[in-house]
ZAFIVO-70946 format. One record per residue (C-alpha): x, y, z; residue number from 1. Coordinates in nm, 3 decimals, always signed. Example, Ala and Ser with C-alpha at 12.3 -4.5 7.8 and 13.67 -1.06 7.14 Angstrom:
% ZAFIVO-70946
{{+1.230 -0.450 +0.780} 1}
{{+1.367 -0.106 +0.714} 2}
//
This chain:
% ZAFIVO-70946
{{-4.063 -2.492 -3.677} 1}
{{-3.851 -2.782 -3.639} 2}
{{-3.543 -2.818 -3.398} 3}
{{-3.241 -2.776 -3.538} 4}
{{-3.041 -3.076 -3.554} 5}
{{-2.691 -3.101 -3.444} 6}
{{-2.440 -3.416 -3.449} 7}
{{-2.066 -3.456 -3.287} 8}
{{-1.781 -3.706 -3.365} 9}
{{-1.499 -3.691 -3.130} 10}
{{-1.151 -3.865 -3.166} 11}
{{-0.869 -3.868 -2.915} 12}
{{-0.860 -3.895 -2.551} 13}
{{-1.177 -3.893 -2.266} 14}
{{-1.078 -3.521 -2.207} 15}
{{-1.240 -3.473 -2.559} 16}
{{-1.489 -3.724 -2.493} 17}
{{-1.563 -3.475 -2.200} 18}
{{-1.549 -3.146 -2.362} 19}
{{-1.810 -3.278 -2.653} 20}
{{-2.067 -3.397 -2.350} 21}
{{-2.062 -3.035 -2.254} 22}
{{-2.112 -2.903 -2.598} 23}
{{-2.399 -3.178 -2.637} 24}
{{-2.528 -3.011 -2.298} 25}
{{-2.495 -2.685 -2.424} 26}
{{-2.648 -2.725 -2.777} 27}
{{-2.924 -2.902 -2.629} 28}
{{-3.021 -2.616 -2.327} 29}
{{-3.075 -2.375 -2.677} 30}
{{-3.320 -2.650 -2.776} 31}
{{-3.088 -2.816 -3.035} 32}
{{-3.162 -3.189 -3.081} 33}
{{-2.857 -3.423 -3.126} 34}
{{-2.842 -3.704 -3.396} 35}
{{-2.606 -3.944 -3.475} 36}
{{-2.321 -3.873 -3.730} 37}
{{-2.416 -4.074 -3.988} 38}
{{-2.795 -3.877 -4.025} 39}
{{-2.881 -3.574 -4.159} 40}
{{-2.803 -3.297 -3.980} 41}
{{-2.817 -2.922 -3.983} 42}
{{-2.485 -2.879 -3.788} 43}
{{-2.193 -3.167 -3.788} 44}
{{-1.896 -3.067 -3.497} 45}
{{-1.580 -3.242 -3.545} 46}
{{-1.398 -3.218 -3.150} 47}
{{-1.051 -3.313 -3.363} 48}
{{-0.738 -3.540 -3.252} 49}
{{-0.374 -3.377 -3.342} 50}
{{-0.198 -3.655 -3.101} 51}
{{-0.058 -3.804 -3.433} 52}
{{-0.042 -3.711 -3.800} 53}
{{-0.297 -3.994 -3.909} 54}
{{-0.521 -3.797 -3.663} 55}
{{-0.510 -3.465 -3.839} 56}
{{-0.603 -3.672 -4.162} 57}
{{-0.915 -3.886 -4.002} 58}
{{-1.060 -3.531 -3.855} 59}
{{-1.068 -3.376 -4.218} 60}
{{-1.157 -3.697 -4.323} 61}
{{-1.483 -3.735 -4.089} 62}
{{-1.552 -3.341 -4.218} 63}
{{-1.592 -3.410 -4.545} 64}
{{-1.769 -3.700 -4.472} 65}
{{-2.019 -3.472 -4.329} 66}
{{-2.035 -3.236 -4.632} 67}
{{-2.160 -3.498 -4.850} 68}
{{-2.413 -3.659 -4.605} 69}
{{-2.540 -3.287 -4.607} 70}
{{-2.423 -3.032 -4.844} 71}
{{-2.616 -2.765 -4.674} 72}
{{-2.517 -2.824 -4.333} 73}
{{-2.219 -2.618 -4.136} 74}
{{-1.919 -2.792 -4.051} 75}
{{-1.746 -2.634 -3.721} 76}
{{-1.452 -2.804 -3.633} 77}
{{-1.293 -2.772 -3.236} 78}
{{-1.057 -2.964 -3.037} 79}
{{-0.681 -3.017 -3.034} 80}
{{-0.611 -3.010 -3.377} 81}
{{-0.842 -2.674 -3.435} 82}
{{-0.601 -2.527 -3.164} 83}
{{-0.302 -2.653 -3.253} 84}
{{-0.355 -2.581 -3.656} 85}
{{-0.646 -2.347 -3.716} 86}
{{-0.519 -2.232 -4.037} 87}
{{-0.502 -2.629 -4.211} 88}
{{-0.881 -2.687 -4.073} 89}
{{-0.945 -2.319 -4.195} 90}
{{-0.825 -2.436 -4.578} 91}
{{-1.039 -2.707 -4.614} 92}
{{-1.352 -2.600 -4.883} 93}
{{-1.591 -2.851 -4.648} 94}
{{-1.484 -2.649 -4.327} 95}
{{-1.733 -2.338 -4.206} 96}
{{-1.539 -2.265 -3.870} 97}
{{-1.264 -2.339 -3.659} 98}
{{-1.296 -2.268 -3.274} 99}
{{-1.019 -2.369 -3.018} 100}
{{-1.048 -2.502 -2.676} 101}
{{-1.207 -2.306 -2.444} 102}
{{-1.420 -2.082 -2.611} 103}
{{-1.763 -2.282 -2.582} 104}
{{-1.935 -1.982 -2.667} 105}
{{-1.828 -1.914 -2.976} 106}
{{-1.905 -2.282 -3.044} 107}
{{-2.271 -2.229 -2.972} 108}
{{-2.278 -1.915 -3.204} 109}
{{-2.079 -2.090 -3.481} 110}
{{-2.368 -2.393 -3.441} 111}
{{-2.658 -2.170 -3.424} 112}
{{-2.587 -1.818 -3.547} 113}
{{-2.596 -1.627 -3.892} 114}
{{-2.316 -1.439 -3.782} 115}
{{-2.015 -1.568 -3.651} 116}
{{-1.618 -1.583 -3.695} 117}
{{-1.492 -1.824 -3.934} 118}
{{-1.147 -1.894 -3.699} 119}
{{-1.119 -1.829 -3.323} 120}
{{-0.887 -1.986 -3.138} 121}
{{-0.676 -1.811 -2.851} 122}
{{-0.273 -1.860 -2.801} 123}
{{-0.343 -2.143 -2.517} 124}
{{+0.041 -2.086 -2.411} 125}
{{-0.035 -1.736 -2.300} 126}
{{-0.406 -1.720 -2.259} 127}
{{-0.557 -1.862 -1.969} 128}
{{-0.896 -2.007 -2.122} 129}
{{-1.209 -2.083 -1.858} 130}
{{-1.275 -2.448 -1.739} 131}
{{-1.595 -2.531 -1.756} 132}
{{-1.687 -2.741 -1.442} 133}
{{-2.040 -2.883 -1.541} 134}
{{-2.152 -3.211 -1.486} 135}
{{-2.139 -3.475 -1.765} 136}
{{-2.144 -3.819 -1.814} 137}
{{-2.038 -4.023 -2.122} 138}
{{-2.253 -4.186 -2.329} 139}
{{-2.341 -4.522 -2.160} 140}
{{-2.230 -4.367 -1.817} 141}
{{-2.409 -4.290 -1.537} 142}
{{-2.053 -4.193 -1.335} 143}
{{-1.970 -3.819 -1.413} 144}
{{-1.634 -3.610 -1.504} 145}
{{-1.534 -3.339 -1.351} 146}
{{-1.228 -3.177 -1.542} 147}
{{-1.028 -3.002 -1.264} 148}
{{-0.728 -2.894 -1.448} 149}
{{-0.635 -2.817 -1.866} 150}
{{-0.270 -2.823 -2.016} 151}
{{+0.029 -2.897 -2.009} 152}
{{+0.407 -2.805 -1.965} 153}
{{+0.575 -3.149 -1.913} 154}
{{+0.682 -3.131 -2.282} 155}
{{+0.791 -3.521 -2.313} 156}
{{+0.913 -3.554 -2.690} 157}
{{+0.650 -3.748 -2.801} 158}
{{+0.356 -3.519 -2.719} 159}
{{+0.218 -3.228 -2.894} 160}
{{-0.019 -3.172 -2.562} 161}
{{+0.147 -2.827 -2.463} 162}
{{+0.067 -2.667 -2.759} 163}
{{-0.240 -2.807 -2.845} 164}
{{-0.393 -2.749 -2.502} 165}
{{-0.205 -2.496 -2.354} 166}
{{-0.054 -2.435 -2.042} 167}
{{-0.139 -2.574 -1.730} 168}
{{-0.406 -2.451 -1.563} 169}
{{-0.631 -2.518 -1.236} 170}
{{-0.964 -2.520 -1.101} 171}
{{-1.007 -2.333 -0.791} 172}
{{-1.050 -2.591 -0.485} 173}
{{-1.381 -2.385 -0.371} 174}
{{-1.499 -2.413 -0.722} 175}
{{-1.430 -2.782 -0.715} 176}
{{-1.602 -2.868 -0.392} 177}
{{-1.928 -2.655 -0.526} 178}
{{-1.919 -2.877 -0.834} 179}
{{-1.912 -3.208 -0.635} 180}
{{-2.179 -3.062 -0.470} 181}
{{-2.400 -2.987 -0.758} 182}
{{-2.293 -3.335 -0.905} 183}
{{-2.470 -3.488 -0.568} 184}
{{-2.724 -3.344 -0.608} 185}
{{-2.800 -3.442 -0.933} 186}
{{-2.803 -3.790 -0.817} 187}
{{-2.448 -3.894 -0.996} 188}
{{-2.306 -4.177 -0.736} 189}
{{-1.922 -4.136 -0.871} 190}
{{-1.735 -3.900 -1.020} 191}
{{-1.416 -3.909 -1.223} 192}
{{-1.156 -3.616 -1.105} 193}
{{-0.986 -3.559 -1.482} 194}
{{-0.735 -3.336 -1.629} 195}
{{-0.473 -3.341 -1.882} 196}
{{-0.206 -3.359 -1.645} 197}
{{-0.357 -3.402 -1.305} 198}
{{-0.034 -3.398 -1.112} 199}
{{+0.014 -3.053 -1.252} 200}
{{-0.294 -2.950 -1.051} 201}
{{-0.263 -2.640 -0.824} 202}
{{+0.084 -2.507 -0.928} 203}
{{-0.059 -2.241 -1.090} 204}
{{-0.280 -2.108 -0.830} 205}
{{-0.205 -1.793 -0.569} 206}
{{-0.115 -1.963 -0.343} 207}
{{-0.018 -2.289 -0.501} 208}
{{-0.244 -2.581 -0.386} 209}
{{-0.109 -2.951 -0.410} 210}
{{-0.334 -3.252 -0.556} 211}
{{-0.308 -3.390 -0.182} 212}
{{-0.412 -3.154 -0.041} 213}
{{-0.725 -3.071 -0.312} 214}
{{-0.828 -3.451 -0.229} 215}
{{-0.781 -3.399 +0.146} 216}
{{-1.039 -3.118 +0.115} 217}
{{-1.258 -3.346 -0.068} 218}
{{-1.209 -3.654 +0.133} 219}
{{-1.370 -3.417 +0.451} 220}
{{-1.635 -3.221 +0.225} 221}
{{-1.708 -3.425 -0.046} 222}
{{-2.086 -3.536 -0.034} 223}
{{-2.031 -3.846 -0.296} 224}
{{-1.892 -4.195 -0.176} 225}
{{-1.730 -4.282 -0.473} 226}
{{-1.437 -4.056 -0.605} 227}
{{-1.227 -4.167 -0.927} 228}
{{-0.849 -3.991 -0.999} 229}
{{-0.789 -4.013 -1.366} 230}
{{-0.404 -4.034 -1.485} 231}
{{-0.109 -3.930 -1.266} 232}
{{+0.225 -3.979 -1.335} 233}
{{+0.460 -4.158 -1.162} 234}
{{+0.683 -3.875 -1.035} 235}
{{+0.377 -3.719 -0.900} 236}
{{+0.200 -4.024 -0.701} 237}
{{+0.321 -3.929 -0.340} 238}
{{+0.341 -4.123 -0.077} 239}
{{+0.009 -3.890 +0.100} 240}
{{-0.214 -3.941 -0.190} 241}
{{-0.155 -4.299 -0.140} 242}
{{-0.235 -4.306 +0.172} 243}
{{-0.526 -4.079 +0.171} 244}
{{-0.697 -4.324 -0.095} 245}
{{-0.627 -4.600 +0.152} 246}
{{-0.760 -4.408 +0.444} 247}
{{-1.082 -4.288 +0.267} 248}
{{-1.370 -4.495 +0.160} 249}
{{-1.499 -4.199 -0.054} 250}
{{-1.175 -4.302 -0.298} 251}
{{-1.218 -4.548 -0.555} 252}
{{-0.865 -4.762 -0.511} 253}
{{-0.783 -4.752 -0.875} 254}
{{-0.498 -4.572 -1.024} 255}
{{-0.397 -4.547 -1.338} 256}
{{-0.026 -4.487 -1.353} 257}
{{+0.138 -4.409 -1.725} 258}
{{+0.464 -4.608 -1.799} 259}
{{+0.526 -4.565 -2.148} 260}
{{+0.805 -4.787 -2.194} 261}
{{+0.975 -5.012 -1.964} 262}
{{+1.367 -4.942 -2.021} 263}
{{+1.530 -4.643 -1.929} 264}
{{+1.704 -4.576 -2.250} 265}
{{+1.365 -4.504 -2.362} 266}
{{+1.199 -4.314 -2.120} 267}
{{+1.500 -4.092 -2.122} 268}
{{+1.467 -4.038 -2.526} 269}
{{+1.107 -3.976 -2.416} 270}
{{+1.185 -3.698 -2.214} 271}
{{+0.982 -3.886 -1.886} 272}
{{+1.068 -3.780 -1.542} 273}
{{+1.152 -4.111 -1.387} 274}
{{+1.284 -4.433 -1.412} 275}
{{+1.160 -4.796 -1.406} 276}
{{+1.294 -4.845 -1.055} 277}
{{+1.119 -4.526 -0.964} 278}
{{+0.777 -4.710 -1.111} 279}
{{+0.815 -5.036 -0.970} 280}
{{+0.811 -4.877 -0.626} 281}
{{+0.530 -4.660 -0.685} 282}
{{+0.332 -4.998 -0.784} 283}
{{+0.493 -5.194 -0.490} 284}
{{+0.375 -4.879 -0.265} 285}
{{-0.007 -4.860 -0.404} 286}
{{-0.015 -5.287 -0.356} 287}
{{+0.140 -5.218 +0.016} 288}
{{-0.120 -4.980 +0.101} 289}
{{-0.419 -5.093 -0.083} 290}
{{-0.365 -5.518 -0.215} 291}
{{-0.733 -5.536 -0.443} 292}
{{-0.636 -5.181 -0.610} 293}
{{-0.644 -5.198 -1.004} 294}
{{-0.343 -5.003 -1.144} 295}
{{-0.301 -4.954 -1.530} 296}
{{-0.048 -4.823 -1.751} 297}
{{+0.000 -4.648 -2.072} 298}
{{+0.284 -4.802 -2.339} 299}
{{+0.403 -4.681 -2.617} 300}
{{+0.571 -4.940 -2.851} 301}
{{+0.849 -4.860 -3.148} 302}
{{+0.907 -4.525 -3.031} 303}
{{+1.227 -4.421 -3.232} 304}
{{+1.545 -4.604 -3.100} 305}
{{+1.361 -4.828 -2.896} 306}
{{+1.547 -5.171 -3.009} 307}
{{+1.485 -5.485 -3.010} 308}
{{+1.667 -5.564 -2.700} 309}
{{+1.481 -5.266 -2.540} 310}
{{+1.166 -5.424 -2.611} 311}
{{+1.172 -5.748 -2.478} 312}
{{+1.344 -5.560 -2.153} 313}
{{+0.987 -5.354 -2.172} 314}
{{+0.794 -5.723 -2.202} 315}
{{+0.980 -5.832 -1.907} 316}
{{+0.947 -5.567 -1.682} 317}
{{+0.577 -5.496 -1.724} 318}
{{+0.536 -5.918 -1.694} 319}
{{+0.683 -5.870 -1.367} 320}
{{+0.434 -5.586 -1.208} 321}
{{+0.073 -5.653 -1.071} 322}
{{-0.077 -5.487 -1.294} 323}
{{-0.462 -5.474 -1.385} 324}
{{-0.438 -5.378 -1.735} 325}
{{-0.260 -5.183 -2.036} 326}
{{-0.361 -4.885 -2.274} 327}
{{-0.078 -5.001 -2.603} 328}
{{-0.025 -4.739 -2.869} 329}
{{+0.166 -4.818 -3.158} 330}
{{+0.418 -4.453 -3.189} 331}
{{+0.271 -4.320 -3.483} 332}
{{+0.482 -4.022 -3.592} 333}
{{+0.342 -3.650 -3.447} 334}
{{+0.492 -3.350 -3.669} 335}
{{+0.644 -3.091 -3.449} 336}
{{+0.761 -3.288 -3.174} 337}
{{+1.119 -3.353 -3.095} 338}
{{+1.062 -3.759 -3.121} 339}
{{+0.936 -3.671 -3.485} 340}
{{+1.286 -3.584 -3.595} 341}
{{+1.471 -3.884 -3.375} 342}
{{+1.668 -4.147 -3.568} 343}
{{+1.628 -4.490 -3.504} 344}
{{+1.285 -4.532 -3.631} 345}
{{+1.132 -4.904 -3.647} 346}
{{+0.983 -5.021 -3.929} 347}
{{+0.648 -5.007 -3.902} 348}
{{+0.544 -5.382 -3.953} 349}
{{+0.762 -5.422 -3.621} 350}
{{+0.558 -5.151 -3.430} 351}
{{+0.237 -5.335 -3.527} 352}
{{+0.404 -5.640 -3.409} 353}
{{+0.531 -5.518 -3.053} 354}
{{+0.192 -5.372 -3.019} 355}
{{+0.011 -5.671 -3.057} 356}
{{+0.283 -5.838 -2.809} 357}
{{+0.170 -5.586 -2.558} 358}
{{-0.175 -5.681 -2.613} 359}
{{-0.183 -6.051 -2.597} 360}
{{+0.023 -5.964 -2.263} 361}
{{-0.251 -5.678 -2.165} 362}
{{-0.503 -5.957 -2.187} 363}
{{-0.313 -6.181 -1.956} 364}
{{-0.288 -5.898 -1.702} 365}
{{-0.629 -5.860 -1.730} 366}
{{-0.760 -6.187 -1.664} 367}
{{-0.502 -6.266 -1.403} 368}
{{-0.654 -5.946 -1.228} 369}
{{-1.022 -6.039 -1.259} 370}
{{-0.976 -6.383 -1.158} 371}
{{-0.844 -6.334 -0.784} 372}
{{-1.228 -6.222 -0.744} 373}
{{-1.383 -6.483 -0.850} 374}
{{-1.623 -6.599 -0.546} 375}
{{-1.620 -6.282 -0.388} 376}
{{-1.853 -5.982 -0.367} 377}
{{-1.794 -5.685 -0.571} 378}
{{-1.907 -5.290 -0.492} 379}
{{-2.047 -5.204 -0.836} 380}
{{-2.228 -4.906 -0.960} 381}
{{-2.475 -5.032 -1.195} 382}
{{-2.504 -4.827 -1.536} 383}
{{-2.692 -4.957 -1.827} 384}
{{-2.854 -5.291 -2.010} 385}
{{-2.637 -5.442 -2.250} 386}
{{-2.736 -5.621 -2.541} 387}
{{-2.769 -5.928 -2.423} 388}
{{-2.969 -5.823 -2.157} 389}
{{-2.757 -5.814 -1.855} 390}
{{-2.710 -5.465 -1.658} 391}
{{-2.350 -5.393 -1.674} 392}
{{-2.133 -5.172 -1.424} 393}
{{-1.811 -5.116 -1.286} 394}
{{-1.675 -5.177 -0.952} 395}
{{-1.463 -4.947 -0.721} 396}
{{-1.144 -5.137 -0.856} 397}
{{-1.268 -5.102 -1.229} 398}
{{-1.344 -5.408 -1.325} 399}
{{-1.623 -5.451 -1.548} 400}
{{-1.919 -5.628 -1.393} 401}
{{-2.274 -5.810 -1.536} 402}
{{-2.561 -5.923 -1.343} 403}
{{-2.944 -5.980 -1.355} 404}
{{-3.208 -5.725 -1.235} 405}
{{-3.434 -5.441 -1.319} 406}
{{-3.416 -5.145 -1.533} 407}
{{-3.462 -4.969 -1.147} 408}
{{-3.115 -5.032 -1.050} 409}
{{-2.937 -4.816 -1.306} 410}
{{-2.724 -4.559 -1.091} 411}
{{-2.791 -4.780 -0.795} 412}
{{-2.481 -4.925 -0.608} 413}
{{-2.510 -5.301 -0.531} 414}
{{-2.326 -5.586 -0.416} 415}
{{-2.260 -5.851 -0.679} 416}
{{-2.110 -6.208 -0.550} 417}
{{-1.871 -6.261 -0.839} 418}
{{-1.924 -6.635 -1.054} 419}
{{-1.721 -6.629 -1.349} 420}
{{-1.458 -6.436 -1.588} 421}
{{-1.646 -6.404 -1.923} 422}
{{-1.438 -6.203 -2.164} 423}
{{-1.322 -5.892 -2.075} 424}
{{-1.582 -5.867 -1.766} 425}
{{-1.708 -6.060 -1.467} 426}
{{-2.026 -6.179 -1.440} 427}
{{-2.225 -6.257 -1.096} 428}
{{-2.543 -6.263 -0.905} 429}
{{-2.635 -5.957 -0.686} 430}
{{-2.610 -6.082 -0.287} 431}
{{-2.862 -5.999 -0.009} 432}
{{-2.682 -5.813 +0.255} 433}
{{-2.581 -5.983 +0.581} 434}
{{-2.299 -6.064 +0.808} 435}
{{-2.160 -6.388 +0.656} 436}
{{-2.201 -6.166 +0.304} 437}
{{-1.996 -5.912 +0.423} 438}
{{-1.703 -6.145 +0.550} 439}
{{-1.643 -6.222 +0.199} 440}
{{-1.683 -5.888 +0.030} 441}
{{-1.309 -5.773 -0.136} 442}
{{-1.196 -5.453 +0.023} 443}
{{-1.225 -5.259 -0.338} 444}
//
């Protein structure tokens, strides 16, 4: 009898991209064999986006989609927008089952089962779901994720995050330190610490447990040299986990650091915890300690009431940080949020053109950033062939790198002696090792 065949689009953010490389992992340990979303399949998973209105309509969208490559097949939606609105998914004639976040095992019964609940989704705001901890790595990755914390309560007005994923909650540090373990020895070379609000780690714990001190733990125990933090927000970069990236070589010095709009009058309608003095030092204080770290931002352009004025203040300041690049989202209206019902709203021709403003400057950042390492040698985790035939990878300051060599040095770490810019990437040769190479090696 042949395997049943199972296929998964995701939309949203890399924490989705995560949780659907665990359900791939689980689907395929019952001897389930993935396809691609366009084939025929016996089970199509949609891991849904609620982050905006147009998101809600692409995940039905991609569902029925799915119904009409296969009429036959089940349909089991999950994600953010199954938790958030189980009973809109539940509505839809192409839909077989809903399942919210955290409850992977009524995922696998939904994909595999003749019996099995058509909605099931917890209260996320009072339930305190299980995180898985497995090891995964995104298609095209070798690096893995490690999801150390789910939720949120910052409650900025843009965001539907709090209700769609809950409230926050933390991996326990002992937990943590086993998985990096496991992750070792499973040969992954770097590993992404990832959560939906990171800086929220440990609060919830008994005792409480700060980030820094989580990191200090795995700066002393930690058995892989190359350690990734995902998002933190401003207010909750200290001074210590600065340093403790500097101090470390097991740290990655990369940090990506969410603005979201760069003039106060914004941030405050945004409900964000800081101000764009208070991010400018944080920046300064990363460059102090650590001069070849990458830092990157998240902005949000036309939010409602963000004028004119306010947006070429935004241009202005984010011209004036070292940055290494920008994640630009057009505001795209989110019902249920408090920014949803804000007046002032910009015309949406305008947000398409500040957006694109923001990216012609995100490329300038970019290249600016890549170019100061031109001629020097590069730390880069090697990952997979690209299409024109190069082996591509990413270096501990996230820049993306291509060189020559064999299909044996995928997951290998190498040196690369940096030629060119070429697009969006860097291009070199890899370097024999030696003295004189080493003198000219950046410090990331």
């Amino acid at each position: 009898m042949a395997a049943l065949r199972f296929a998964i689009a995701t939309l949203g953010c890399k924490v989705n991209q995560y949780d659907s490389a665990i359900i791939e992992s689980r689907l395929g340990a019952r001897g389930m064999e993935r396809c691609e979303f366009d084939e025929i399949a016996d089970v199509y998973i949609v891991n849904t986006c609620t982050v905006t209105d147009r998101a809600d309509v692409e995940s039905l969208r991609i569902a029925r989609r799915a119904r009409r490559l296969n009429p036959s097949a089940r349909i089991v939606m999950t994600g953010c927008l199954a938790q958030a609105n189980p009973e809109r998914l539940a509505a839809a004639h192409e839909v077989d089952a809903v399942v919210g976040l955290g409850h992977l095992d009524d995922l696998e019964r939904a994909a595999v089962s003749e019996a099995f609940d058509r909605v099931t989704v917890s209260n996320l705001r009072k339930v305190r779901a299980a995180i898985t901890t497995e090891a995964v790595a995104l298609a095209g990755h070798t690096r893995a994720f490690l999801k150390l914390q789910e939720g949120c309560d910052q409650f900025c007005s843009f965001c539907i995050v709090p209700m769609s994923r809950g409230t926050s909650r933390s991996v326990e540090p002992r937990l943590i330190i086993e998985a990096l373990d496991d992750h070792a020895a499973r040969g992954f070379k770097e590993v992404t610490l990832s959560g939906v609000h990171l800086g929220g780690y440990g609060n919830d714990l008994d005792p409480p447990v700060a980030l820094e001190s989580l990191l200090e733990m795995i700066a002393e125990r930690a058995p892989i040299g190359r350690i990734r933090l995902s998002s933190i927000d401003p207010e909750e970069l200290s001074d210590r986990i600065i340093d403790l990236v500097a101090a470390s070589p097991k740290f990655c010095p990369h940090f990506h650091l969410p603005l979201q709009a760069g003039h106060d009058a914004v941030l405050s309608r945004m409900r964000r915890r800081y101000d764009t003095a208070h991010y400018r030092g944080r920046v300064e204080r990363i460059v102090g300690a650590l001069p070849d770290a990458a830092i990157g931002a998240d902005l949000i352009v036309g939010f409602p009431g963000e004028t004119a004025a306010h947006f070429d203040a935004s241009v202005e300041f984010v011209s004036s940080l070292p940055l290494a690049y920008l994640h630009v989202f057009p505001y795209s209206v989110r019902s249920g949020t408090t920014a949803a019902k804000l007046p002032g709203k910009v015309r949406p021709a305008e947000v398409h053109r500040r957006a694109a403003v923001m990216r012609e400057l995100d490329g300038r950042l970019r290249r600016r950033f890549m170019s100061r390492f031109v001629g020097l040698r590069l730390n880069v985790l090697l990952e997979e062939r690209g299409n024109d035939g190069r082996l591509r990878g990413l270096s501990r300051n996230y820049l993306r790198v291509l060189t020559g060599g064999t299909d044996g040095l995928r997951n290998q770490v190498v040196e690369v002696e940096v030629e060119l810019v070429e697009g969006a990437a860097l291009s070199g040769k890899i370097a024999a090792a030696g003295p004189a190479a080493q003198a000219r090696t950046a410090a990331a």
